[in-house]
NUKEBA-450083 format. One line per field, with one value per residue (C-alpha): z, y, x. Coordinates in nm, 2 decimals. Each point is the difference from the previous one (the first is absolute). Example, Ala and Ser with C-alpha at 12.3 -4.5 7.8 and 13.67 -1.06 7.14 Angstrom:
<donus>
pz c(0.78|-0.07) $
py c(-0.45|0.34) $
px c(1.23|0.14) $
</donus>
This chain:
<donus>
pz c(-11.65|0.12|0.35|0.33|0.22|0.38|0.25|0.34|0.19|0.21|-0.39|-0.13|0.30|-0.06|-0.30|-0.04|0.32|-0.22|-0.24|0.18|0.15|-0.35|-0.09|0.31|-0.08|-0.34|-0.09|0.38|0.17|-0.23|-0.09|0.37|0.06|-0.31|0.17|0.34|-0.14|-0.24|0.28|0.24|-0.28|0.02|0.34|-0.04|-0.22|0.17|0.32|-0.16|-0.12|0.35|0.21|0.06|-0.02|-0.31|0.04|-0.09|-0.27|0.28|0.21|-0.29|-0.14|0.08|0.36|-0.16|-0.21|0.28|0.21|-0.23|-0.06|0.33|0.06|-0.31|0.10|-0.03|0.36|0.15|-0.20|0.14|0.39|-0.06|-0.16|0.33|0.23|-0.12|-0.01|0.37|0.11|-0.19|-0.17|-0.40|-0.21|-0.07|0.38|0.00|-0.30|0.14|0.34|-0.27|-0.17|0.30|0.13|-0.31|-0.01|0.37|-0.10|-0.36|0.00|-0.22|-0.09|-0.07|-0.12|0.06|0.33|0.09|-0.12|0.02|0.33|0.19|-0.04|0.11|0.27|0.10|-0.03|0.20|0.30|0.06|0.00|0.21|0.24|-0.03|-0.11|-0.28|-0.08|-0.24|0.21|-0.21|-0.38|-0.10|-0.26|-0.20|0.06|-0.30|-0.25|-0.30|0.11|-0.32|-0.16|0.05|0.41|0.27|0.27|0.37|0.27|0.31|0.31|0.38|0.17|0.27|-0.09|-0.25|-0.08|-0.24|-0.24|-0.07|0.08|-0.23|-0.28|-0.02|0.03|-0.27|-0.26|-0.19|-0.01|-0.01|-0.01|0.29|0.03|0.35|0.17|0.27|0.32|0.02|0.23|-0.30|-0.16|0.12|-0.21|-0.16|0.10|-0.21|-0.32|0.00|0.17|-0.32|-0.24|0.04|-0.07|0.40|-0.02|0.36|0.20|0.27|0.21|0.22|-0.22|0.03|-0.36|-0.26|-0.25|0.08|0.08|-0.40|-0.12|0.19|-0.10|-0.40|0.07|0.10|-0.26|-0.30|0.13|0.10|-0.36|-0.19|0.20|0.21|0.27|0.35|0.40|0.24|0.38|0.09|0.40|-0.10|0.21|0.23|0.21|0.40|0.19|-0.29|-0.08|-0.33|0.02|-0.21|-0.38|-0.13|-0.27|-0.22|-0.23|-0.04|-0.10|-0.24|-0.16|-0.06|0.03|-0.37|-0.05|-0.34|0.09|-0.39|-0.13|-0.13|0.33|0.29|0.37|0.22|0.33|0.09|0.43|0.13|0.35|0.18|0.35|0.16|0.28|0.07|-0.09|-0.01|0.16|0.23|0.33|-0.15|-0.17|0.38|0.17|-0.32|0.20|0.36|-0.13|0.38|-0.08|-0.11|-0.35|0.00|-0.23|-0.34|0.21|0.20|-0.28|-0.18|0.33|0.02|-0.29|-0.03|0.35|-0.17|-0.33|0.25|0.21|-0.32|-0.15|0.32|0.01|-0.39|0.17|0.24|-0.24|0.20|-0.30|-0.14|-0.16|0.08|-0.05|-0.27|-0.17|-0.24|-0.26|-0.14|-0.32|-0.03|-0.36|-0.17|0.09|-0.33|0.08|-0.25|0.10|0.36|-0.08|-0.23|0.30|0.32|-0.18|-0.01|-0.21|-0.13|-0.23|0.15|-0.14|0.28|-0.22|0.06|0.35|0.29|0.24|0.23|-0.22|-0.18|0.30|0.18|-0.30|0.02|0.32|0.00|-0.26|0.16|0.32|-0.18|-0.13|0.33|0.12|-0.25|0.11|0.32|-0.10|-0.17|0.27|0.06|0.32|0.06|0.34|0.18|0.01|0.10|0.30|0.10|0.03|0.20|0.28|-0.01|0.06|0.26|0.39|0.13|-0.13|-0.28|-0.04|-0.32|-0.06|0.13|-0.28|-0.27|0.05|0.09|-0.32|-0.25|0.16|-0.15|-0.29|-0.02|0.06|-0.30|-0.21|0.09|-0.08|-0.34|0.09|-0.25|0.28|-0.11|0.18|-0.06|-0.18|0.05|0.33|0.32|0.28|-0.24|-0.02|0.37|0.08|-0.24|0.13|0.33|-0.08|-0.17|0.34|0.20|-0.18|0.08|0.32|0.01|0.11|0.37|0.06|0.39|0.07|-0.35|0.05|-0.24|0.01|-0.17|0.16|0.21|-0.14|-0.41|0.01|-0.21|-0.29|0.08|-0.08|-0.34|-0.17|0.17|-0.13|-0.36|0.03|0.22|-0.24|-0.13|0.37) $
py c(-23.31|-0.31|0.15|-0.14|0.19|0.03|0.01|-0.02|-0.29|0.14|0.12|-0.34|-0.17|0.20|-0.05|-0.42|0.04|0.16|-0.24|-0.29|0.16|0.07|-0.38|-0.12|0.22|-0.06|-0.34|-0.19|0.09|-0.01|-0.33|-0.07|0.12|-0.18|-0.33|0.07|0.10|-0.29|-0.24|0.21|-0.06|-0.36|0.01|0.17|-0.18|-0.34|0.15|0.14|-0.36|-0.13|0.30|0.01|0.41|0.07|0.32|0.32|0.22|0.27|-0.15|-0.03|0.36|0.20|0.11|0.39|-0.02|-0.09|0.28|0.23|-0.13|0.03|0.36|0.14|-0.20|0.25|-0.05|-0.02|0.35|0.12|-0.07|0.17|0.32|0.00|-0.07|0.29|0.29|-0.17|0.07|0.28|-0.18|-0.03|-0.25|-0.15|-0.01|-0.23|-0.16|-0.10|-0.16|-0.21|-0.14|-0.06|-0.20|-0.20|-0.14|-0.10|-0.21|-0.13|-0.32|-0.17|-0.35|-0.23|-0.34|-0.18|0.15|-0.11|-0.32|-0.14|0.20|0.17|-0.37|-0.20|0.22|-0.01|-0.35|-0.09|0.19|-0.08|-0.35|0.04|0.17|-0.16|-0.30|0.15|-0.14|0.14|-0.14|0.08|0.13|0.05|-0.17|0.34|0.20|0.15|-0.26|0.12|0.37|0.24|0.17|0.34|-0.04|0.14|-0.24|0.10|-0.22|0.12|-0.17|0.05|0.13|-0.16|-0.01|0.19|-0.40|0.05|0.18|-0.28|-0.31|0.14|0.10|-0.37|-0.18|0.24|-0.03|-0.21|0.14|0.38|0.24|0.23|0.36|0.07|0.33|0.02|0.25|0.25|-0.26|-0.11|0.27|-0.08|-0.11|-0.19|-0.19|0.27|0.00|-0.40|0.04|0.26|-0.20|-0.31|0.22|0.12|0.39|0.19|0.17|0.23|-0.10|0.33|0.24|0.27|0.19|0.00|0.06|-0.30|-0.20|0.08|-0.12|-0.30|-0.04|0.02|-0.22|-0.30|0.11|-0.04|-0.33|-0.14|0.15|-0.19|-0.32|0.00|-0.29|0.16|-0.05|0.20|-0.04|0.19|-0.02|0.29|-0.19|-0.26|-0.19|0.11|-0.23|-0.29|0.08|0.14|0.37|0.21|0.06|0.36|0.10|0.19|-0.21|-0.15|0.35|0.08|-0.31|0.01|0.35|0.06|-0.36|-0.04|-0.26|-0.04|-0.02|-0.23|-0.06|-0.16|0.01|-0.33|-0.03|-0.33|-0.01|-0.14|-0.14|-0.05|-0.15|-0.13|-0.22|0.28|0.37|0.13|0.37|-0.16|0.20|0.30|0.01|-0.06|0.26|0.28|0.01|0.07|0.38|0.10|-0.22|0.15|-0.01|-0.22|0.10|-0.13|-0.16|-0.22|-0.13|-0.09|-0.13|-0.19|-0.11|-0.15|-0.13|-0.24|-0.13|-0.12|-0.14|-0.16|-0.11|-0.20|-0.15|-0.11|-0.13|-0.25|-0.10|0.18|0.19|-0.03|0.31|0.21|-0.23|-0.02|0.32|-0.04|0.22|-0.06|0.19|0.01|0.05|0.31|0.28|0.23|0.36|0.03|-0.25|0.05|0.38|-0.05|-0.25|0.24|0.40|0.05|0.24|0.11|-0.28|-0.11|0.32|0.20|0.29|0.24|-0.05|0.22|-0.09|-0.15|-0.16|-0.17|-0.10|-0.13|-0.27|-0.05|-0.06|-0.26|-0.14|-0.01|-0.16|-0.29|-0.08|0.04|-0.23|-0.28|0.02|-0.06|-0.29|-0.08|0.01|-0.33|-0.18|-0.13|-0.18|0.25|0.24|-0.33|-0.04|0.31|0.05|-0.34|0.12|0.34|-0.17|-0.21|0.06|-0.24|-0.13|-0.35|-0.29|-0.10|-0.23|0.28|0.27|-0.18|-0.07|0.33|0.06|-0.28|0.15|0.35|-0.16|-0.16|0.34|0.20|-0.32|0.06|0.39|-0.13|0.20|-0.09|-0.21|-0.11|-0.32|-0.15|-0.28|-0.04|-0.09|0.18|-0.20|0.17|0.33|0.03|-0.14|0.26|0.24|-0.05|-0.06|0.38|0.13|-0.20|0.12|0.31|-0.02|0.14|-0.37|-0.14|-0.30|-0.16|-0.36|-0.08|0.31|0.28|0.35|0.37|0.16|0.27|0.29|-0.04|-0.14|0.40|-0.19|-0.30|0.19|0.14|-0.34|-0.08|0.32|-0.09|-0.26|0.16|0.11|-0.36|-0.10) $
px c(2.35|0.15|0.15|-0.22|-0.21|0.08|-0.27|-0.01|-0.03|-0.31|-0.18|0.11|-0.18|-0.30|-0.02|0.00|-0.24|-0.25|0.08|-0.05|-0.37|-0.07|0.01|-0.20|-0.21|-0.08|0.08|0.03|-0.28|-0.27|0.13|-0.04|-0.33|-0.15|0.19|-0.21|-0.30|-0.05|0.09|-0.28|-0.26|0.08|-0.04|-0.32|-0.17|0.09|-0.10|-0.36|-0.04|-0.08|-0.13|-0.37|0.05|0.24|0.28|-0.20|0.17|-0.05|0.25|0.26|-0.03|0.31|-0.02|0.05|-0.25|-0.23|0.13|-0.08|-0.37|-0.03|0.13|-0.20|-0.32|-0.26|-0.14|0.35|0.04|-0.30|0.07|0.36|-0.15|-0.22|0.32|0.18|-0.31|-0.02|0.34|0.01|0.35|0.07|-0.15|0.35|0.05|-0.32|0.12|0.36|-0.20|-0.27|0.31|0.22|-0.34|-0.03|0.36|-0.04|-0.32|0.06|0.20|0.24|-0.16|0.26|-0.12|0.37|0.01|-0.31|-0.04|0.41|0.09|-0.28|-0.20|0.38|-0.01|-0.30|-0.05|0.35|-0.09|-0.33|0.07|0.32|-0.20|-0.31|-0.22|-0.19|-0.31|-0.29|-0.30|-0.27|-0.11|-0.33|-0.03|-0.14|0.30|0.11|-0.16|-0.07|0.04|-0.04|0.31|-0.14|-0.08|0.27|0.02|0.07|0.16|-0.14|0.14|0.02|0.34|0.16|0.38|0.23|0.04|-0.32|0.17|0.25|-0.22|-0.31|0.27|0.15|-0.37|-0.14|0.28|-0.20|-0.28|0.07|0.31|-0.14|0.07|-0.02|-0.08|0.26|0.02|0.30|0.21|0.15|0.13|0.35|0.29|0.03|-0.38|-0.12|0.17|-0.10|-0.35|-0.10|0.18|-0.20|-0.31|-0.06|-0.15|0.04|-0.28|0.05|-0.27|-0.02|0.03|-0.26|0.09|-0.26|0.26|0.16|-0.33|-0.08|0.26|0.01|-0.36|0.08|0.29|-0.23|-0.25|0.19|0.14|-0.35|-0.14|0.30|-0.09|0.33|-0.05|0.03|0.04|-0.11|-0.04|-0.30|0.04|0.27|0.25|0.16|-0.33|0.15|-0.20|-0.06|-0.36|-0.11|-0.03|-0.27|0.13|0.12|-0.20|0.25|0.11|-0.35|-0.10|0.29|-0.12|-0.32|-0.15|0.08|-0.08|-0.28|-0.19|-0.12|0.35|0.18|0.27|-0.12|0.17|0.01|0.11|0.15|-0.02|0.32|0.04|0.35|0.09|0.33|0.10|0.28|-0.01|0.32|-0.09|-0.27|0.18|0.14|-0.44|-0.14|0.25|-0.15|-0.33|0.16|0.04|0.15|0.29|0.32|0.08|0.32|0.34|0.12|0.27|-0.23|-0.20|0.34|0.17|-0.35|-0.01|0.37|-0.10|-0.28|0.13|0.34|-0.24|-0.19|0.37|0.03|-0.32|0.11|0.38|-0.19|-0.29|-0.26|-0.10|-0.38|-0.02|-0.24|-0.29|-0.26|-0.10|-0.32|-0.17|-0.34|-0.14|-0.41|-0.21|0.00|-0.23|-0.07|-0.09|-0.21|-0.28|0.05|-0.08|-0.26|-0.17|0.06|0.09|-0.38|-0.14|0.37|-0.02|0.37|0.11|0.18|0.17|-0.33|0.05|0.13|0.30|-0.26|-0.23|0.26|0.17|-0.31|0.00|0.34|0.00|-0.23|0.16|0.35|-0.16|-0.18|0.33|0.19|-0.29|0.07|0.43|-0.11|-0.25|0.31|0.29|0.20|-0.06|0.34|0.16|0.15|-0.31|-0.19|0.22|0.03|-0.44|0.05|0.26|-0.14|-0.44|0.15|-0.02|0.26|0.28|-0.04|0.12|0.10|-0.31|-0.23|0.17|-0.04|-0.40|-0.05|0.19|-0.20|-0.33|0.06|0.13|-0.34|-0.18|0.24|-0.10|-0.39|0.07|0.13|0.38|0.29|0.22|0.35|0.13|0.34|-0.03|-0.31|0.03|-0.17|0.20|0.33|-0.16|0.01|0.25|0.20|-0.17|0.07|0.38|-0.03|-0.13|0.27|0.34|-0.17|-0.03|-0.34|-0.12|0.11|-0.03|0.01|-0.03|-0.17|-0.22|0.00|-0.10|0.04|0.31|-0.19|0.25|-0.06|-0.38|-0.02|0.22|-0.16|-0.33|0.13|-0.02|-0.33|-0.12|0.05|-0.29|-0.24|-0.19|-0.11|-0.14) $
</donus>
């Protein structure tokens, strides 16, 4: 009885390994997770106390239990039972694409992420690249906006910039879950793009299957009152003007929208402009479709090319950044009373509607808002410049810019435009904006004269481009 057992070493290792996982298991981690979790709730609640738009429970339900809302939503149900009597392929063939859809689209909100290092992140590089500056609020934006309303950034696109700039200037007001375009799905941008509540869209995709699913994605987050941002121009501006909205996330918003409920949807119009846009070239050369698609190589050869140039710029305190970029948010327009004023005899109520009916609304609907981002759109120094050199005949002297440059400051005042000088200052403005154009070298200037360099008056036309619309 009192004789010892030999084991192995190798059964002896296993078994103190299972040990070990046993006690992690069941003492360690829960221990941990309760630790984190209490300390997120803190976080939460302190962070709830000072947002204009609290955290939805939506966003902080398990991201499984979403996923499987969304795969046994009866619609999404519906559209796969279709799919597979169309492709003549099993239900549970149907069934495996519907799920494999909904974990590419349903994030993983993660309030620490977002708030401690999504917003540090956001915040450091945008003001190491740029001088950030909120130009203008209306005054209405999100005051005293109901618990039960789902409000909707909608803003223009010009540089993958927006992502991180409206992030950092929104933190207080909203934690924003952003519909992003498949060029971040890459590791690991995705794994922290979805975790700070980001949902993915594949913006070309032709299936209905997956076009459902998207659609019941964005319906249960609008119906639980998620705040959301959406670009509606579908992508990057190429030439720097506004380009017509997409109407498909308008839709999957608001064509089962009840317009005598209880939950409301606002859409808060969100203007952006920079003194630099990072891609401006790589945007331009998009729309010369004969040109030759350039290799991986290049763009990273390129690329190294312009931060060593930018690192010895910062050696030799030449460095300005890359200028001023500004973002302006307008007052809140609620879908219900702006369908209830132009829906006509619908009564605002667009789910008895066809495709065409309903998007003829939304439409207009989508391009009154589009119309106020543009009303919106920062006038900022470089873009002011840039009209300047590009209007002129014959070279300017300094003297002759810079009226040139007040008179269609007076004319954007006239026009009421949101302008953003330095410091209040025109006589800075220009001159920053000049200096912009100069480091450049899209400026030359001969015996005090200045002038658009001939060979990039296209990029010079870009930032003019973005405030065309307000002549």
């Amino acid at each position: 009885m009192g004789e010892p057992v030999t084991v192995p070493l190798w059964l002896f290792a296993t078994i103190v390994v299972f040990a070990l996982w046993s006690l992690l298991d069941r003492l360690l981690i829960p221990s941990g997770r309760w630790f984190v979790r209490r300390r997120l709730n803190r976080l939460i609640d302190r962070v709830n106390q000072k947002l204009a738009v609290e955290i939805k429970p939506f966003q902080l339900t398990k991201r499984q239990v979403l996923i499987d809302r969304l795969v046994y939503d009866p619609q999404v149900v519906a559209a796969a039972n279709d799919h597979a009597r169309a492709a003549n392929v099993p239900r549970e063939v149907a069934m495996v694409e519907v799920r494999r859809y909904a974990r590419e689209i349903v994030p993983t909100f993660n309030a620490y992420i977002y708030f401690r290092v999504g917003y540090s992140i956001a915040r450091a590089v945008a003001r190491f690249l740029y001088r950030v500056r909120l130009g203008f609020a209306d005054e209405r934006t999100l005051a005293g906006v109901p618990p039960n309303t789902a409000v909707v950034f909608v803003m223009n696109h010009r540089s993958n910039m927006d992502y991180v700039l409206v992030a950092f200037l929104a933190a207080e007001r909203a934690a924003l879950s952003y519909a992003v375009g498949e060029w971040a799905r890459i590791w690991p941008l995705q794994q922290l793009i979805r975790s700070m509540g980001a949902y993915f869209v594949r913006r070309n995709s032709n299936s209905p299957i997956y076009r459902r699913v998207l659609e019941r994605y964005v319906h249960m987050a609008t119906e639980a009152g998620v705040a959301q941002a959406m670009y509606p121009e579908g992508g990057l501006s190429r030439d720097g003007r506004l380009r017509e909205p997409k109407l498909g996330l308008f839709d999957y918003m608001l064509k089962s929208f009840d317009p005598k409920g209880t939950h409301d949807i606002v859409f808060v119009p969100v203007a952006l402009n920079y003194d630099r846009v990072l891609e401006d070239r790589t945007l331009l050369r998009s729309l010369e479709r004969e040109t030759a698609r350039r290799s991986a190589w290049f763009a990273v050869r390129t690329a190294f090319g312009f931060w060593l140039g930018q690192l010895g710029l910062m050696l030799r305190g030449r460095w300005f950044r890359f200028g001023y970029a500004c973002v302006n948010f307008g007052g809140l327009i609620s879908a219900r009373d702006w369908l209830a004023n132009h829906a006509g005899p619908t009564g605002g109520d667009l789910r008895g509607l066809d495709k065409d009916q309903r998007f003829e609304i939304v439409g207009r609907l989508a391009r009154d808002v589009m119309a106020e981002i543009a009303r919106l759109i920062p006038v900022l120094p470089v873009s002011l410049i840039a009209t300047v050199l590009l209007e002129a005949d014959r070279p300017l002297d300094e003297l002759e810019l810079k009226g040139r440059a007040s008179d269609l400051v007076a004319h954007f005042e006239k026009r009421g435009a949101k302008l953003y000088l330095p410091r209040g200052d025109r006589d800075y403005a220009f001159h920053v904006g000049l200096r912009m154009l100069a480091l450049r070298h899209l400026v030359e200037e001969s015996d005090g004269l200045f002038a658009a360099t001939a060979t990039d008056r296209p990029l010079l036309a870009y930032y003019s481009n973005a405030i065309a619309h307000l002549r």
